[in-house]
C-alpha positions, -999 to +999 in steps of 0.1 A: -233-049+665-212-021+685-179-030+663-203-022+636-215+011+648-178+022+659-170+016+623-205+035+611-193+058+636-161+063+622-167+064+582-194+093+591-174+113+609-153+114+577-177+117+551-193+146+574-162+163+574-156+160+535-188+169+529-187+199+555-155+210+538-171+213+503-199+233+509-175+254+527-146+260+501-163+247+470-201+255+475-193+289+494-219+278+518-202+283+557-235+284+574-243+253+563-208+238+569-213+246+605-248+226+606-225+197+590-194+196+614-220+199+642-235+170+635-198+155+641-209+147+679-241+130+671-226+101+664-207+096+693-241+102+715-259+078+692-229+054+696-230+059+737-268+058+738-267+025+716-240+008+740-266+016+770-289-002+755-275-030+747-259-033+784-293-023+797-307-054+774-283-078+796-258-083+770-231-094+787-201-063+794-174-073+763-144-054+748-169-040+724-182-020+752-147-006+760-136-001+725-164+021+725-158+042+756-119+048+737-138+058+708-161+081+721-129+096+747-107+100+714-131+120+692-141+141+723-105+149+728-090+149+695-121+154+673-123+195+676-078+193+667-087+168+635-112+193+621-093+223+629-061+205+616-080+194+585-101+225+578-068+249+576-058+225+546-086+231+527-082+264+532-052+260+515-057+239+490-099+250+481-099+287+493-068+301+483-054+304+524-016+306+529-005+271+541-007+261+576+022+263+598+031+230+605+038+223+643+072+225+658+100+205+650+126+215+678+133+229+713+110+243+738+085+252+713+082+211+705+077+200+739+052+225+745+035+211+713+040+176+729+028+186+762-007+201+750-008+164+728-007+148+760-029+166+774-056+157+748-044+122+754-050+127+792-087+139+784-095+112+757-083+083+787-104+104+814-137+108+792-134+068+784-126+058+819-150+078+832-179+060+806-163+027+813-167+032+852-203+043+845-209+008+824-195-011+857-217+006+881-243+003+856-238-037+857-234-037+888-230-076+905-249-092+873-221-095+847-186-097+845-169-065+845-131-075+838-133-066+801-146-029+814-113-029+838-090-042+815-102-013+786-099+015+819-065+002+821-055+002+786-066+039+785-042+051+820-015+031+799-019+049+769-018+083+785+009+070+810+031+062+777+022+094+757+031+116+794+066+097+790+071+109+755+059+147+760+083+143+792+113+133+771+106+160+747+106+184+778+135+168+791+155+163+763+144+185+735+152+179+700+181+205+687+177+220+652+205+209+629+233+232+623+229+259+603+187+258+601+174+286+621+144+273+645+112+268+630+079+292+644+059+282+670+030+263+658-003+283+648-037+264+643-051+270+611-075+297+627-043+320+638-031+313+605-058+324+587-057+357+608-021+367+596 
């Protein structure tokens, strides 16, 4: 059942933010875009408030309890970037915006792009450990706990990995190829649309 909802989860978020998007740019309607994209978070709460249950019920802690603590850490920390990402497209495309500025491709200006990534990364693994840690005190000695663990882990490593990347960047940043001139520093599509 909680695969299920991820999934629910996951197809609503999208068809929120399509439909959001179109009463924006095609309907003309931004107040009632807003009330769309806020609903965005709903259904992670419903998702977490779901998974509580079903622990509380004395189902047994599974991976379907950690995917959802990754879920619910991934849309908190990325969520806010994939709607600002997508909404300065449809700006472009639907209201007549000057295209986004893609983000950087080279030097200093790339790893700093990287490094605020990684960042999001680190937040995403932080929110889902800290839910996952909450589902093993919430257990307590009655279940089984490894599959919680094992999904706390899974998130460090995935940060761990995407901190090693960002660090290369840093370390060993990309160089433009001869004769292109370095490309701007990368502007959301809010900064955009202010130019």
């Amino acid at each position: 059942m909680i695969v299920a909802l991820i999934i629910a989860c996951e197809v609503g978020f999208w068809v929120l933010l399509a439909l959001g998007l179109a009463v924006r740019y095609l309907l003309k309607r931004p107040r009632t875009s807003v009330v769309l994209l806020l609903c965005e978070p709903v259904l992670e709460l419903v998702l977490f408030v779901v998974t509580a249950i079903d622990l509380k019920n004395g189902a047994e802690p599974s991976w379907e309890h950690g995917l959802a603590a990754l879920y619910i850490g991934f849309t908190v920390a990325y969520g806010h970037y994939t709607i600002r990402w997508l909404d300065g497209h449809a700006a472009h495309r639907l209201g007549g915006a000057p295209k986004p500025v893609g983000p950087p491709r080279y030097g200093m200006p790339r790893a700093r792009h990287e490094g605020r990534l990684w960042l999001r990364t680190l937040l995403a693994a932080a929110v889902a450990c800290a839910l996952l840690q909450g589902a093993v005190w919430y257990v307590g000695d009655s279940g089984d706990v490894s599959s919680l663990r094992s999904f706390q882990w899974a998130a460090l490593r995935a940060a761990g990995i995407h901190g090693l990347v960002a660090l290369a960047y840093l370390i060993w940043p990309k160089k433009a190829p001869a004769g292109t001139e370095d490309e701007q520093p990368f502007t959301s599509p809010k900064e955009s649309a202010r130019r």
